[in-house]
GUBA-853820 format. One line per field, with one value per residue (C-alpha): residue in one letter; chain; x, y, z. Coordinates in steps of 0.05 Angstrom, whole numbers, plus 5000, padded with zeros to 4 digits. Layout:
# GUBA-853820
r	a, ... $
c	A, ... $
east	X, ... $
north	Y, ... $
up	Z, ... $
END
This chain:
# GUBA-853820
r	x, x, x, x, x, x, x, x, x, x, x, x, x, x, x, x, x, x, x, x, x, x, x, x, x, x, x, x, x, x, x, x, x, x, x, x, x, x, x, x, x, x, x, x, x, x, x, x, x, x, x, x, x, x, x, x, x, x, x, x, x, x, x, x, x, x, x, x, x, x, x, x, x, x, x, x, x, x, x, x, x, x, x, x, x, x, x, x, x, x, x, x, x, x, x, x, x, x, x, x, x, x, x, x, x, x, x, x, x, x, x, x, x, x, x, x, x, x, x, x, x, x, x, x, x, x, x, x, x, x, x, x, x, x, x, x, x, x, x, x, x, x, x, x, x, x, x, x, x, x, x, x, x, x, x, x, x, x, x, x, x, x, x, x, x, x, x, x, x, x, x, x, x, x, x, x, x, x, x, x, x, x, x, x, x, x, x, x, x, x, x, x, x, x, x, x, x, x, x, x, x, x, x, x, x, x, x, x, x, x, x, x, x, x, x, x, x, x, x, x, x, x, x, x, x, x, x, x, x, x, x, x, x, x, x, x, x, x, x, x, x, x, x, x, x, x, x, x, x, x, x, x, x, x, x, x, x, x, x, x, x, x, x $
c	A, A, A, A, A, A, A, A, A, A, A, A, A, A, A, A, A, A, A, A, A, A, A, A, A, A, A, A, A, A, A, A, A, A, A, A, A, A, A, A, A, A, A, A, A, A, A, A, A, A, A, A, A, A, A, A, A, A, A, A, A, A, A, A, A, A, A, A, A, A, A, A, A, A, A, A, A, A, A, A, A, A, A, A, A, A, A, A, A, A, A, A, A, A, A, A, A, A, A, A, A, A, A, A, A, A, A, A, A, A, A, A, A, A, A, A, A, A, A, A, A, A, A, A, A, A, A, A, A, A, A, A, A, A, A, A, A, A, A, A, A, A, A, A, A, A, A, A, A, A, A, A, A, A, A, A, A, A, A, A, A, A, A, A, A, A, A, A, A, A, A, A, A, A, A, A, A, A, A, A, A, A, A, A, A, A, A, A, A, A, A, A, A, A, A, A, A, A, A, A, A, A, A, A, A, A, A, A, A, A, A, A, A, A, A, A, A, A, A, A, A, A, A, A, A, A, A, A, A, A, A, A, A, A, A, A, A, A, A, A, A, A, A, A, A, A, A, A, A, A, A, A, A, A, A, A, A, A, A, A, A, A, A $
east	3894, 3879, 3836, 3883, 3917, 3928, 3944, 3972, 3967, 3995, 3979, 3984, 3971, 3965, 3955, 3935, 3956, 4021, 4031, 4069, 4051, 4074, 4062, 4063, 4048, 4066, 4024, 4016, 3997, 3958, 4007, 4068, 4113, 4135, 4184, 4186, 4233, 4259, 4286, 4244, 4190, 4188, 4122, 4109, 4065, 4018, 4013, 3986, 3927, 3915, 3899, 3859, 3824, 3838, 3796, 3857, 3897, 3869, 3878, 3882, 3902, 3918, 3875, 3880, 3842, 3831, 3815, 3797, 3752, 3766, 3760, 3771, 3701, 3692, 3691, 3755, 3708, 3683, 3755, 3764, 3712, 3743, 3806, 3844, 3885, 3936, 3974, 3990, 4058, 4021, 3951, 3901, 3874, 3802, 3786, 3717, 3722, 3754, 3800, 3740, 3685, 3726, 3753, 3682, 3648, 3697, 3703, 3626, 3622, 3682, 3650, 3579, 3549, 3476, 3427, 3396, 3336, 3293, 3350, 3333, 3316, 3357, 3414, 3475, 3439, 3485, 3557, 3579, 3552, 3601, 3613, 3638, 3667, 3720, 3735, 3762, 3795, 3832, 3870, 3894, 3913, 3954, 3988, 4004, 4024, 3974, 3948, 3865, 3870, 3891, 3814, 3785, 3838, 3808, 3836, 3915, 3902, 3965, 3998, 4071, 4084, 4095, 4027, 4005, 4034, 4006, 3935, 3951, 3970, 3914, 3859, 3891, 3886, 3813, 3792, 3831, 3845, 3872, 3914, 3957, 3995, 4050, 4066, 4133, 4114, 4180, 4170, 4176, 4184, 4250, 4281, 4238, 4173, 4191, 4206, 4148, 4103, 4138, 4136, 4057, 4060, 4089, 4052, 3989, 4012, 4018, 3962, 3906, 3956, 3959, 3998, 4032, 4061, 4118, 4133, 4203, 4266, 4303, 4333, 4320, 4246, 4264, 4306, 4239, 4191, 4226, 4203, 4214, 4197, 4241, 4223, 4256, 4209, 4244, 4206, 4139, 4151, 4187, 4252, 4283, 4261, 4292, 4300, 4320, 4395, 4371, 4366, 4435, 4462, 4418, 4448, 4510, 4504, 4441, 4405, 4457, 4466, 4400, 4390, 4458, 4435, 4368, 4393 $
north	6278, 6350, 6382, 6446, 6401, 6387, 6318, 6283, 6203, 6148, 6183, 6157, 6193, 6179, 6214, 6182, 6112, 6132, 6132, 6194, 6198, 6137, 6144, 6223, 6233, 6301, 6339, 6415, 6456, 6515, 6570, 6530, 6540, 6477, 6475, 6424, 6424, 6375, 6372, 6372, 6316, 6287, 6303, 6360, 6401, 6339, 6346, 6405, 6404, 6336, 6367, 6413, 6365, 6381, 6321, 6297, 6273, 6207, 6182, 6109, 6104, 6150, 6201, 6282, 6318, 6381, 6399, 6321, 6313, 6272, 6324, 6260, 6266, 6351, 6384, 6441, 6493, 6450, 6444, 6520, 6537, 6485, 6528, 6498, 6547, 6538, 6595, 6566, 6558, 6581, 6628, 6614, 6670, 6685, 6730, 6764, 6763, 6825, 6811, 6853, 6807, 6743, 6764, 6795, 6721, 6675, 6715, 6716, 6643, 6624, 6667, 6636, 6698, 6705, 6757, 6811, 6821, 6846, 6836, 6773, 6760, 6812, 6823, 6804, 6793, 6736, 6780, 6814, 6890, 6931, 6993, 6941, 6892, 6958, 6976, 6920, 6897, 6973, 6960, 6897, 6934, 6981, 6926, 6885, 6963, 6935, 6996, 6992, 6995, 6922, 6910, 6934, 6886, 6811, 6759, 6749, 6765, 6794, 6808, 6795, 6741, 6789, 6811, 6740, 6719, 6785, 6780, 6709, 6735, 6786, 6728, 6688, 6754, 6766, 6680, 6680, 6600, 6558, 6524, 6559, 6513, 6552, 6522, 6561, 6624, 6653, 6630, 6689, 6738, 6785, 6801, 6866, 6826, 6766, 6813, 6851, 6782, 6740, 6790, 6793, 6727, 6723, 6783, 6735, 6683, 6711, 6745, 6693, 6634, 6598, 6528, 6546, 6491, 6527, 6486, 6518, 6490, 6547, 6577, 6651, 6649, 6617, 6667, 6710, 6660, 6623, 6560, 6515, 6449, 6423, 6358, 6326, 6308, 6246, 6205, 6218, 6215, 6249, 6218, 6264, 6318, 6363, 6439, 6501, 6480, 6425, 6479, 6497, 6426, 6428, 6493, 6462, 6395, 6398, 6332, 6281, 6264, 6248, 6199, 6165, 6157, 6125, 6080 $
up	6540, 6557, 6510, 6499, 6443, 6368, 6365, 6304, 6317, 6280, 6203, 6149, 6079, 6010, 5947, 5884, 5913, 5944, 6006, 6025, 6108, 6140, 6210, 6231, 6316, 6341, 6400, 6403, 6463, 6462, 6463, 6436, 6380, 6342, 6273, 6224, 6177, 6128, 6055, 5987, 5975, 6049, 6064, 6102, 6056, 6047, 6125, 6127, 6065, 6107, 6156, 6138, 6094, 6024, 5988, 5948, 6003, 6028, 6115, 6112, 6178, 6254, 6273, 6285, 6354, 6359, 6437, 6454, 6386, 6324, 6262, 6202, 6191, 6185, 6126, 6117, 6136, 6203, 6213, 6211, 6259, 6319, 6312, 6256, 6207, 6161, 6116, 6055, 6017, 5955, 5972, 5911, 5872, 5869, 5809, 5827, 5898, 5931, 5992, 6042, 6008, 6029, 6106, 6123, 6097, 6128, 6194, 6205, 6186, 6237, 6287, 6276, 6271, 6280, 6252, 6300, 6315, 6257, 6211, 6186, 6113, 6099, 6049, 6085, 6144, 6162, 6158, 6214, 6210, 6153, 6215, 6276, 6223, 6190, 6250, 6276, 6201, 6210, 6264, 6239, 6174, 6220, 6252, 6193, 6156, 6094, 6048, 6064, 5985, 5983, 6000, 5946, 5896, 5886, 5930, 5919, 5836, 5828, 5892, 5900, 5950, 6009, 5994, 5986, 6065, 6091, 6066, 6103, 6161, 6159, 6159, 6208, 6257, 6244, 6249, 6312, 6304, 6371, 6324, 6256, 6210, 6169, 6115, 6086, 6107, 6080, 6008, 5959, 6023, 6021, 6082, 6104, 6090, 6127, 6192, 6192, 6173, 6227, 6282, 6275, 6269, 6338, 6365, 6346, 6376, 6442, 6446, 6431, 6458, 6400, 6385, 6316, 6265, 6228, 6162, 6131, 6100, 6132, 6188, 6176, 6197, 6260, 6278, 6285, 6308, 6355, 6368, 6427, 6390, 6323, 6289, 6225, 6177, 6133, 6087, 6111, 6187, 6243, 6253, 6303, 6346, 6398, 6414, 6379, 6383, 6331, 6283, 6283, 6268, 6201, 6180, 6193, 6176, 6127, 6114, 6107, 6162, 6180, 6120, 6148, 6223, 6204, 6137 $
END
């Protein structure tokens, strides 16, 4: 297999002794677009803390490569830094921590940034430098039309959900990942958010050629990030996949059908 690829082999997932994953296998390309959609409690949010390796969710079986290289055994943070991303359904709040604090620590760490010369040992040595670090965090402000003052407020204490998916979307433009996982992006997001979110979503996309996952029960995100992969998540796997036309039969049809074609 090229290395250009998230690949999702043979998973299996359990939490607290149930199994929930029985048997996931999907394969992103750099610089596609793939949905997943499927109805309540079939699996598809434990997908994505699995694979970024939240320590609650247990692989007994499969495997997940990023570009060619098992990442089972990397911690979520190792994950992160070969490419990995995902933009959670529900962002955590960190009371003490300002929103700058966090995007200037976790894009230095993804980056692996190094100390200069004659700047080591000391204070904040190991960040990226405040001047080149604003500038760049500025003009993603601009694009993403965030208030600067949103820096200064602690990580997502408080904000509405809009706020919530845009401080997302914000870190996902500064960690620049090969790989995002979305995982219901559109939760909590009225219709004005979820435009100007998705479109810098797909602005994102395009530029650094990134595979994206997009997790959603429905259609009206995909009519801004278009995808050119659907799947059907059912009872822990992927029953059924096709293109975008695959959409319109489960706004039409919804679920049933799919629990009557596989029993």
């Amino acid at each position: 297999m090229e290395s250009n690829f998230l690949e999702i082999d043979n998973l299996h997932v359990t939490v607290e002794g149930k199994e929930i994953l029985k048997g996931v296998n999907l394969t992103i390309k750099q610089g596609e677009v793939h949905a997943l959609m499927g109805p309540n409690g079939s699996g598809k949010s434990t997908l994505s803390y699995a694979l970024m390796g939240h320590p609650s969710y247990t692989i007994t079986q499969g495997d997940v490569r990023v570009q060619g290289e098992s990442i089972l055994s990397l911690a979520p943070d190792e994950r992160a830094r070969r490419g990995l991303f995902l933009a959670m359904q529900y962002p955590v709040a960190v009371p003490g921590v300002t929103l700058y604090s966090f995007l200037h620590a976790a894009t230095s760490a993804i980056r692996g940034y190094q100390p200069r010369e004659g700047q080591r040992g000391r204070l904040n040595a190991h960040l990226i430098p405040m001047r080149e670090f604003r500038k760049e965090l500025n003009e993603k402000l601009d694009m993403l039309k965030m208030d600067p003052a949103f820096l200064t407020r602690y990580l997502n204490e408080g904000f509405s959900g809009g706020e919530k998916k845009r401080a997302e979307v914000l870190q996902m433009a500064l960690l620049k990942p090969r790989f995002t996982v979305l995982d219901e992006l559109d939760s909590g997001l009225d219709i004005d958010a979820l435009r100007v979110v998705s479109e810098n979503v797909t602005r994102l996309q395009q530029e650094l050629t990134m595979g994206v996952l997009i997790i959603t029960h429905y259609q009206r995100i995909l009519n801004y990030i278009y995808p050119q992969f659907v799947h059907i998540f059912y009872e822990g796997r992927i029953v059924k996949s096709g293109d975008a036309k695959l959409v319109d039969v489960l706004e039409e049809k919804g679920y049933d059908w799919v629990r009557e074609e596989i029993g």
